[in-house]
LUMMIPA-265207 format. One line per 10 residues: number of its first residue (from 1); for each residue x, y, z of N, C-alpha, C. Coordinates in pm, whole numbers, padded with zeros to 5 digits. Layout:
// residues N
NUM	X/Y/Z/X/Y/Z/X/Y/Z; ...
//
This chain:
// residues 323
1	09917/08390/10904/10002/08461/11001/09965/08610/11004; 09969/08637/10869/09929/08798/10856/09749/08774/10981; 09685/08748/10922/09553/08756/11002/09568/08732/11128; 09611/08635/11188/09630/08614/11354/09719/08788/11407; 09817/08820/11312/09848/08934/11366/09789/09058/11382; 09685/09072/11309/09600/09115/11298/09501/09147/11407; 09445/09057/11406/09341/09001/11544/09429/08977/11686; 09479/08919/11688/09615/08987/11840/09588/09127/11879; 09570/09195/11781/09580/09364/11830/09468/09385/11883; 09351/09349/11817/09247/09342/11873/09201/09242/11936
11	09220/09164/12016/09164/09037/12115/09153/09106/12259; 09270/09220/12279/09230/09247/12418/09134/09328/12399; 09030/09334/12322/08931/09433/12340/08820/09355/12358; 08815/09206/12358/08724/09101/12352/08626/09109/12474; 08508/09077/12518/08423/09130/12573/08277/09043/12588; 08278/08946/12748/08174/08831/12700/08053/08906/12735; 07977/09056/12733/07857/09076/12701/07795/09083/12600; 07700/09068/12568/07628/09024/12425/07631/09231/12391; 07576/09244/12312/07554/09395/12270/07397/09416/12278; 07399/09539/12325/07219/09579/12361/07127/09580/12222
21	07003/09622/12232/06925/09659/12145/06965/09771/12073; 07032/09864/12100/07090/09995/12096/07230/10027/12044; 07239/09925/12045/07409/09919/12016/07425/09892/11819; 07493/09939/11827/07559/09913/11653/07687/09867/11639; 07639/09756/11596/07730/09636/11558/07813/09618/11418; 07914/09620/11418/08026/09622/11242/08110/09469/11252; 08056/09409/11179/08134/09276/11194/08238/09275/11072; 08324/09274/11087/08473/09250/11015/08476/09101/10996; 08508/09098/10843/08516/08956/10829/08653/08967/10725; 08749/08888/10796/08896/08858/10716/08906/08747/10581
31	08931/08759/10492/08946/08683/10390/08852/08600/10324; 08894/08590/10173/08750/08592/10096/08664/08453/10087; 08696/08363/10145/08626/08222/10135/08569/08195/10304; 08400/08247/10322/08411/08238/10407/08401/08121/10544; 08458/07993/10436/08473/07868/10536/08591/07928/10589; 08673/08008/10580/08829/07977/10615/08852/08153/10677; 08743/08209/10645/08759/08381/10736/08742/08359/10865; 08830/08468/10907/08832/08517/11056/08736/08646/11030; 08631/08614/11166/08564/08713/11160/08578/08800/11296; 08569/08945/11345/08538/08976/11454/08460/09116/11441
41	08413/09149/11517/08298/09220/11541/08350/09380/11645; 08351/09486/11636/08356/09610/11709/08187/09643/11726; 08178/09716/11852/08028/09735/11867/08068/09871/11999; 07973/09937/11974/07966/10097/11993/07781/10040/12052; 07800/10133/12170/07646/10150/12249/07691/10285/12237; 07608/10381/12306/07554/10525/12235/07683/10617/12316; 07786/10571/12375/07870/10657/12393/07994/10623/12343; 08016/10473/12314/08164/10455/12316/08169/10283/12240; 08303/10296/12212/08319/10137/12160/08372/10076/12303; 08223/09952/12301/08247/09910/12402/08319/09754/12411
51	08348/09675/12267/08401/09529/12271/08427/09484/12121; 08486/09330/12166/08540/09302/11984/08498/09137/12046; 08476/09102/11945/08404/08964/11915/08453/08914/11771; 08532/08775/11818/08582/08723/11623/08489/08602/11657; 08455/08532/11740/08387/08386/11740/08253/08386/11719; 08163/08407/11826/08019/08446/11788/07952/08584/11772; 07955/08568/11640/07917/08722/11561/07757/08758/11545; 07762/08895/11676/07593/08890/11668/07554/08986/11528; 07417/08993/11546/07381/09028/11387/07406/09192/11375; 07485/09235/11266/07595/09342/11233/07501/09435/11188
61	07505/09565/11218/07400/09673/11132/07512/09687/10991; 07658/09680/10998/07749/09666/10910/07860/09581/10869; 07880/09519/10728/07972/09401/10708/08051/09422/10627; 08197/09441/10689/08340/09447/10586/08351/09321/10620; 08401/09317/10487/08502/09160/10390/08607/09255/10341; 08737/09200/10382/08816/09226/10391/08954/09113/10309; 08970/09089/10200/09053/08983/10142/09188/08983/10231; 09250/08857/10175/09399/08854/10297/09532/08911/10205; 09495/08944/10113/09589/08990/10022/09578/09162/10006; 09449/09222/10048/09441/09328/10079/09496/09366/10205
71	09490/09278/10309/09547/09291/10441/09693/09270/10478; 09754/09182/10397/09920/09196/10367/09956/09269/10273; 09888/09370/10177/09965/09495/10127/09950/09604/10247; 09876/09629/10352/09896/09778/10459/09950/09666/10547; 09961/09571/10618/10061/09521/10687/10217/09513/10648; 10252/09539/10490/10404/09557/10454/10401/09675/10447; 10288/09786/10448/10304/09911/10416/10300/09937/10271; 10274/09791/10191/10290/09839/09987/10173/09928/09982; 10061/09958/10081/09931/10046/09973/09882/10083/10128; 09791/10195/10137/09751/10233/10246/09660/10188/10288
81	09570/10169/10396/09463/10126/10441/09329/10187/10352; 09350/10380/10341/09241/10392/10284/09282/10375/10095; 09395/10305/10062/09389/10298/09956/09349/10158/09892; 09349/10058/10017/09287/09914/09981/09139/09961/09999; 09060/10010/10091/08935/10020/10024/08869/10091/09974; 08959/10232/09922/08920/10280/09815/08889/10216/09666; 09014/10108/09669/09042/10047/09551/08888/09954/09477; 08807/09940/09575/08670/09872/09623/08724/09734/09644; 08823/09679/09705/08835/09503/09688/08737/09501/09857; 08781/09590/09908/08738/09597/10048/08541/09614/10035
91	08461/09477/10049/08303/09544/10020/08269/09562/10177; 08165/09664/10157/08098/09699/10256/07939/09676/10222; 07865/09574/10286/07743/09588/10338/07634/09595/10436; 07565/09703/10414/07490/09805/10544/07484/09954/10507; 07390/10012/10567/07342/10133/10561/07454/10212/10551; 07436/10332/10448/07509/10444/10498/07518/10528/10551; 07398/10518/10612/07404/10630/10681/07458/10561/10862; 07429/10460/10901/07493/10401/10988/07651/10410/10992; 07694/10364/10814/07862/10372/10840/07910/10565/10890; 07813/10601/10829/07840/10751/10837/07810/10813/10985
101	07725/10769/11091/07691/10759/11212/07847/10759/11314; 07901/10614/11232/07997/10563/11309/08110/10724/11299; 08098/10787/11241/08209/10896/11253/08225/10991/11379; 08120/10963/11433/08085/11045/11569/08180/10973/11682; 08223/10848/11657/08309/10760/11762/08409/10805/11742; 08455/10872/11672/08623/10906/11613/08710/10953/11734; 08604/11031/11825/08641/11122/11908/08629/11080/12036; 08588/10981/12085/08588/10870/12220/08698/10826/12285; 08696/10813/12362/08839/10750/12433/08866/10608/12395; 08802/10514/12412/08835/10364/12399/08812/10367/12188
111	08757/10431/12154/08795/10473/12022/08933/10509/11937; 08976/10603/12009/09107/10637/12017/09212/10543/12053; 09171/10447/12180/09318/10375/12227/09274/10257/12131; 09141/10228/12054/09177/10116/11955/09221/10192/11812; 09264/10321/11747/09295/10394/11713/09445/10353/11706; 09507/10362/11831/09620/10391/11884/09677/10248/11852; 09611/10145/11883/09635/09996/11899/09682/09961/11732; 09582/10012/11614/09601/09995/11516/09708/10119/11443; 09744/10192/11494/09833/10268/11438/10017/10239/11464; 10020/10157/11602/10130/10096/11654/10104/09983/11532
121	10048/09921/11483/10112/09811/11372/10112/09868/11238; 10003/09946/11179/10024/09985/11044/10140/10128/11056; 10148/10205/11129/10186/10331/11131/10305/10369/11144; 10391/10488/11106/10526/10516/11134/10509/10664/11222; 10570/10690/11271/10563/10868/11350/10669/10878/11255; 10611/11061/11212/10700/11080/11119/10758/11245/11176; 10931/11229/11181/10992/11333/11236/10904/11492/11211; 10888/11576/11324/10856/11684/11318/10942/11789/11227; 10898/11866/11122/10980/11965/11032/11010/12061/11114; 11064/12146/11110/11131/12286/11126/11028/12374/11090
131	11058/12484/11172/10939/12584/11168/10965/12673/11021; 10839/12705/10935/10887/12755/10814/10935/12926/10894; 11023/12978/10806/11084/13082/10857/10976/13212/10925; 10846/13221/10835/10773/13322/10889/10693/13300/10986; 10677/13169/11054/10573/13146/11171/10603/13213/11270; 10505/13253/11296/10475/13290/11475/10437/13205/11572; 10507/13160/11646/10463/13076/11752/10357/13109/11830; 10243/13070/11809/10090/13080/11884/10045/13181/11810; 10052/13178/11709/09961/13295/11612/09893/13182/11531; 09728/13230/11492/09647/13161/11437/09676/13074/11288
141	09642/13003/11277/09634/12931/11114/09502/12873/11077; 09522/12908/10952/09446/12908/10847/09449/12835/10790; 09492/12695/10728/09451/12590/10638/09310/12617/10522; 09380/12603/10385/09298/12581/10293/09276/12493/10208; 09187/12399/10217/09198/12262/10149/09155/12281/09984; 09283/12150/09930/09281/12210/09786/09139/12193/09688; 09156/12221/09570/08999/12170/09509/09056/12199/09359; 08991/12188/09252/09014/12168/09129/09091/12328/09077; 09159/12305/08968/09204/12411/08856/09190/12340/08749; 09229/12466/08643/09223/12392/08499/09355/12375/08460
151	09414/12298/08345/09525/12265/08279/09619/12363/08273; 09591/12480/08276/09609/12591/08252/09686/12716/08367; 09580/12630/08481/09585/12684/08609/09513/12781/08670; 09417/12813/08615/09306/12874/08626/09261/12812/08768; 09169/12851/08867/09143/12801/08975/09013/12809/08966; 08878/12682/09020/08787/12681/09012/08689/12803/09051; 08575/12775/09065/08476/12829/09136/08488/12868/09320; 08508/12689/09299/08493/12627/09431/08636/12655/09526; 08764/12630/09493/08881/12711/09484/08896/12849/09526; 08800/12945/09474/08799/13079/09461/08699/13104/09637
161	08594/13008/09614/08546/13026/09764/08632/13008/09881; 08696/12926/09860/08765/12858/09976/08869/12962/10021; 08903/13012/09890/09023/13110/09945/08970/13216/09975; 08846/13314/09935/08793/13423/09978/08732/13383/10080; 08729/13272/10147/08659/13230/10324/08837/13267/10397; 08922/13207/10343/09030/13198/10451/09074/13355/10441; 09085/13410/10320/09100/13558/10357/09073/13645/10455; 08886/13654/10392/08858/13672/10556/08826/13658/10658; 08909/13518/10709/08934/13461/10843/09050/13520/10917; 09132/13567/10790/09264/13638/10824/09251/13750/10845
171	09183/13809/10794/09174/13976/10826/09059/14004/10927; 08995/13903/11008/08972/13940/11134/09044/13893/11226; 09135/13811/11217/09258/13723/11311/09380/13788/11285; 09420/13939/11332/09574/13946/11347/09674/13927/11346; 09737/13869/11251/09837/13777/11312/09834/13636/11259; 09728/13610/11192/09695/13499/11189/09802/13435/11008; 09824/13316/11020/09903/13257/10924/09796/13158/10848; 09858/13156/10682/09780/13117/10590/09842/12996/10539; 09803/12879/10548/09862/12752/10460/09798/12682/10374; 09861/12672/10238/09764/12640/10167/09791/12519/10107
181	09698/12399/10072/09722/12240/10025/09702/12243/09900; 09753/12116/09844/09688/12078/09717/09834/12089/09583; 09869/11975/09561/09965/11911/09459/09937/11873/09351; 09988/11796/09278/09899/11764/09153/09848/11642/09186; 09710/11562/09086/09616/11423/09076/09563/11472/08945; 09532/11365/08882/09449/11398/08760/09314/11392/08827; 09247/11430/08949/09129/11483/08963/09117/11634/09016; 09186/11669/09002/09243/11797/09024/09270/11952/08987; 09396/11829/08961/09519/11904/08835/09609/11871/08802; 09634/11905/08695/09713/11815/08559/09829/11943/08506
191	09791/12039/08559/09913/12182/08523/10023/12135/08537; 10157/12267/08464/10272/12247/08548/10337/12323/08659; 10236/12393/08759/10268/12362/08883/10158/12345/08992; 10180/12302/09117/10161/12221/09240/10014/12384/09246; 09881/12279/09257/09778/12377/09321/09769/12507/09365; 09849/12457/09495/09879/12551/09621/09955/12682/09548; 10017/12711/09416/10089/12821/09422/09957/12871/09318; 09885/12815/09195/09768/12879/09190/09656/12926/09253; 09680/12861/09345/09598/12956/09482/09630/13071/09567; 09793/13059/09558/09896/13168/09604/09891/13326/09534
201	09882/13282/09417/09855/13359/09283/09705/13468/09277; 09620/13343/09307/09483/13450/09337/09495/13521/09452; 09504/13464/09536/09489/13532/09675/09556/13687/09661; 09715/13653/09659/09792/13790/09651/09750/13878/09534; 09684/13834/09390/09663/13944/09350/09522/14009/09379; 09417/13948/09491/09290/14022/09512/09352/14099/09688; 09453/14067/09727/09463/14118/09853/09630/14125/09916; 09665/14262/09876/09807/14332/09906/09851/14294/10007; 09797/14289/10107/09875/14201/10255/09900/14053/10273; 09839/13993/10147/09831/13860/10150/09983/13759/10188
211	10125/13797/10123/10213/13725/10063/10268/13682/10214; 10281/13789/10312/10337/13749/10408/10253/13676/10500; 10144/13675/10464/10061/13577/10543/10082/13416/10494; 10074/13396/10390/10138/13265/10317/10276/13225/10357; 10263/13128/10500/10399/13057/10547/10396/12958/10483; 10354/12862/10492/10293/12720/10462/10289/12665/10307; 10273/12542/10276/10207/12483/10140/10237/12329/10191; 10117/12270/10098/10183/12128/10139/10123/12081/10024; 10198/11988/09925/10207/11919/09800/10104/11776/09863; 09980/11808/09874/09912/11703/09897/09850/11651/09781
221	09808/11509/09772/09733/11439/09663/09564/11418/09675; 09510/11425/09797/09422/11385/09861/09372/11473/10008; 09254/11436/10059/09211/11466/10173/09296/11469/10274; 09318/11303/10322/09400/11291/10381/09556/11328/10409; 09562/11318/10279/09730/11469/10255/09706/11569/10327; 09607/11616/10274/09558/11751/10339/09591/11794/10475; 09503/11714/10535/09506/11688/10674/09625/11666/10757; 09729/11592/10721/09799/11491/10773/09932/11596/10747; 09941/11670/10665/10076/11776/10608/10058/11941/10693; 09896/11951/10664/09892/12038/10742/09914/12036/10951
231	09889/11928/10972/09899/11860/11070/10042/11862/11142; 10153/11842/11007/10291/11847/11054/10324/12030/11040; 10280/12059/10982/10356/12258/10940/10287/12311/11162; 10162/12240/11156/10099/12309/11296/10201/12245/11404; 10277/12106/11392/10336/12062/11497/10438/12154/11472; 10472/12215/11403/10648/12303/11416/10644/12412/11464; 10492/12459/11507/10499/12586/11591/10441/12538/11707; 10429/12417/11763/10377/12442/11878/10205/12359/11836; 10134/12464/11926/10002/12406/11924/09851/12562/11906; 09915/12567/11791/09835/12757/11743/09703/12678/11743
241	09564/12766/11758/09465/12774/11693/09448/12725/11559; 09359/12649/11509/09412/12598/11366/09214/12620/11289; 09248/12643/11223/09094/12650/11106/09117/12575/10980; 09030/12455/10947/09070/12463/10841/08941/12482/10716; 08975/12508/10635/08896/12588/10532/08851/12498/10402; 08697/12427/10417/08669/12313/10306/08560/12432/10259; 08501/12279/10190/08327/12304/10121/08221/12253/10254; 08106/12318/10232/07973/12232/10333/07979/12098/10276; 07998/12040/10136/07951/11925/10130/08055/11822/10162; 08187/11877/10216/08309/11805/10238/08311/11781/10338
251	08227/11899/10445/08295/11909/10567/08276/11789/10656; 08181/11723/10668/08156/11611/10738/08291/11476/10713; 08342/11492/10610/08472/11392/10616/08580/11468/10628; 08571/11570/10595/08717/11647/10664/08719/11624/10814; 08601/11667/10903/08582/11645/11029/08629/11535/11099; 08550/11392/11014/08627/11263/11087/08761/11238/11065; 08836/11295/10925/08976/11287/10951/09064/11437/11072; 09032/11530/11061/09050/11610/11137/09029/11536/11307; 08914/11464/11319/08920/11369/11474/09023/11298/11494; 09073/11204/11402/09204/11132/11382/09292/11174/11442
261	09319/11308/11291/09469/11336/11335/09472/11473/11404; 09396/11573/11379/09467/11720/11444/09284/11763/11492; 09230/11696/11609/09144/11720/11648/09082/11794/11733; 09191/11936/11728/09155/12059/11821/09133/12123/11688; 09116/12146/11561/09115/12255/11478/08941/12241/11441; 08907/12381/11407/08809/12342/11375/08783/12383/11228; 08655/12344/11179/08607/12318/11035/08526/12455/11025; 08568/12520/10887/08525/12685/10832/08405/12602/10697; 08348/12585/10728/08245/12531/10555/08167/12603/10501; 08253/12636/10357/08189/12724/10255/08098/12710/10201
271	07980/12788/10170/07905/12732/10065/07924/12811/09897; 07860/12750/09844/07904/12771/09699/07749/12813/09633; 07753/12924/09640/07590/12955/09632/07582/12959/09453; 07703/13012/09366/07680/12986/09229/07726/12848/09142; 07766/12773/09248/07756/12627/09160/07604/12597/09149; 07619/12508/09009/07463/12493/08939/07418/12331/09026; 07316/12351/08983/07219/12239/09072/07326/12075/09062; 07357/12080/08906/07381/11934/08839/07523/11943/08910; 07607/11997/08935/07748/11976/08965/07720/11991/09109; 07636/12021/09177/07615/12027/09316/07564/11857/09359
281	07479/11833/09305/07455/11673/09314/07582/11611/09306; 07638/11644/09179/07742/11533/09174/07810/11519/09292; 07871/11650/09346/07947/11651/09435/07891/11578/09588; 07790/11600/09594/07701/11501/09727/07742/11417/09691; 07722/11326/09575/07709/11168/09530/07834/11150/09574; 07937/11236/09545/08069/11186/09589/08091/11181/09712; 08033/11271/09806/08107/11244/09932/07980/11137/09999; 07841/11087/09952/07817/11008/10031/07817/10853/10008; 07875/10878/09912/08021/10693/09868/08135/10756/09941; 08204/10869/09914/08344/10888/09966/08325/10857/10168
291	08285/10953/10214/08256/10923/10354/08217/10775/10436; 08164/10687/10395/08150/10548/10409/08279/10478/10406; 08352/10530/10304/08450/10454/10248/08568/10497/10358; 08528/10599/10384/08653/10650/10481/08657/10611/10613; 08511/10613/10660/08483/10552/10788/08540/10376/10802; 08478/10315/10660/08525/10157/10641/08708/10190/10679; 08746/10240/10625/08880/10228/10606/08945/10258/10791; 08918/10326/10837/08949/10370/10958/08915/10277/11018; 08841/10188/11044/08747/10077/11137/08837/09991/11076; 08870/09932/10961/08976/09824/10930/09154/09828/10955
301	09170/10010/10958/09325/10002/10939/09360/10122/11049; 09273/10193/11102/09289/10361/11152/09386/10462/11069; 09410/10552/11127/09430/10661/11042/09583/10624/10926; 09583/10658/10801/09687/10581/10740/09831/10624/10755; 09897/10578/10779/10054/10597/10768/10125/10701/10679; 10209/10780/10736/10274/10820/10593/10438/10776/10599; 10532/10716/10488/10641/10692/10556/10753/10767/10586; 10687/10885/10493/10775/11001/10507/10769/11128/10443; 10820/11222/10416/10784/11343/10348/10909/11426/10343; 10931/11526/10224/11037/11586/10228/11007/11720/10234
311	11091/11775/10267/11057/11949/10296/11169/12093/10210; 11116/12121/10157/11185/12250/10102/11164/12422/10191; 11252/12544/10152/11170/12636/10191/11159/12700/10021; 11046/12737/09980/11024/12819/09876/10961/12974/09926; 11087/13096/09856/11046/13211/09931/10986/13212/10040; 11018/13162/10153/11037/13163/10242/10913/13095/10307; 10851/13003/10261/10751/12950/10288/10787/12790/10283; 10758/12743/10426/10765/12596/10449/10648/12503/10363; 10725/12417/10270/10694/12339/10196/10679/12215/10183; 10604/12168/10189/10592/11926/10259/10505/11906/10119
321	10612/11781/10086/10554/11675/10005/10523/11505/10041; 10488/11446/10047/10440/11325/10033/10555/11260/09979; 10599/11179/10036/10685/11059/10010/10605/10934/09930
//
């Protein structure tokens, strides 16, 4: 039942032309025995997703398997879409750089309304907050996405860039408002308090005008926190100019979630000219498993749900956590 409901959402996208030479093909295959999977197929020619196919599945440049027990935890809402295939139950085989290709569709129209199609079943709209007390309505923002500290609270390297980019983004933007992400994860931080105010901390003590520029914070766990919190602080003023402030080696998946959800802002990418060679690799390695994984996840579930979030003001700065 779960699977037929599933595929319902997508059937009106069904489509009896075969797919060109040109076209890139992702065949979705539902549940793990595959005498008894439902399979169907999305396929993108060089502008747009153009059809869905579950019966005769032409040959896929990419193949999710998808278990049915992974697919009735984001159909009750128990785990998120990108948290079933983060988890790896969800395999993906095919190029990555193809799954990574597919991020360029994010931003398509018939992309979007199958976007839209899958967000009406997994998704909740979640009430707009209140404007934090210091916003300016149509004055610029600044978003700074979080990144590691120590136990301690010390703020990274990488941390320290991010915030000396949004600085001065601010002090050539007038006016412009500063929000900053990042909660606790043990990949993170493990301190006792929330990122975002050790970042609060540096900023104001390298730059005296800083405090009143800091409206914002959002107790995120993840990327997608990131995105998705900052996303709600920008809906409470309206529709400002928005920047948001990663790494170069991030920016390409910040981007496809930024297409998702708040896809007028654009991407500031730092580079980190004194990280050492070996921690610079690592960090590639991560985002080119992480980015695949994100694209998989979006193509199986679209952008993930949140069910809710609570809001404080701290000194006078609008505050969102994750439910």
């Amino acid at each position: 039942m779960v699977v037929d409901r599933y595929l319902r959402a997508l059937l009106p996208w069904s489509s009896p032309d075969e797919p060109g030479p040109d076209d890139t093909v992702v065949a979705v295959r539902v549940g793990g025995d595959p005498g008894n999977a439902r399979t169907f197929c999305l396929v993108f020619d060089s502008t747009d997703l153009v059809g869905c196919w579950w019966r005769d599945v032409p040959t896929p440049a990419v193949r999710l398997s998808a278990p049915r027990s992974a697919l009735r935890e984001v159909v009750s809402r128990a785990r998120t879409g990108s948290a079933a295939v983060m988890s790896g139950r969800v395999s993906i085989d095919g190029d990555r750089r193809t799954l990574a290709r597919l991020a360029a569709f994010t931003d398509r129209p018939r992309m979007r309304s199958y976007m839209a199609r899958l967000s009406e079943m997994f998704g909740s709209e979640v009430p707009c907050p209140p404007p934090a007390p210091g916003l300016r309505t149509g004055s610029p923002v600044v978003a700074v996405l979080g990144s590691p500290n120590d136990p301690g609270g010390a703020i990274s390297r990488i941390a320290m860039d991010r915030c000396q980019a949004a600085v001065e983004l601010c002090r050539v933007q007038p006016g412009a408002h500063l929000v900053l992400t990042g909660g606790f994860g043990a990949q993170f931080n493990t301190s006792s308090q929330p990122h975002w105010q050790h970042c609060a901390r540096w900023i104001t003590q390298r730059w005296a005008g800083a405090g009143h520029r800091i409206v914002g914070a959002v107790e995120s766990r993840h990327t997608y926190e990131d995105i998705f919190l900052v996303r709600e602080v920008v809906r409470s003023i309206g529709s400002p100019p928005v920047t948001v402030v990663t790494s170069d080696y991030h920016a390409a998946r910040v981007r496809l979630l930024l297409d998702l959800l708040l896809p007028e802002a654009a991407v500031h990418a730092t580079t980190h000219p004194t990280i050492d060679h070996d921690e610079r690799r690592r960090l590639d390695r991560h985002e080119s498993r992480a980015l695949p994984l994100t694209v998989a996840a979006t193509l199986l579930f679209g952008a993930d749900p949140r069910p809710g979030m609570s809001l404080d003001v701290d000194g006078g700065r609008l505050v969102l956590r994750p439910l």
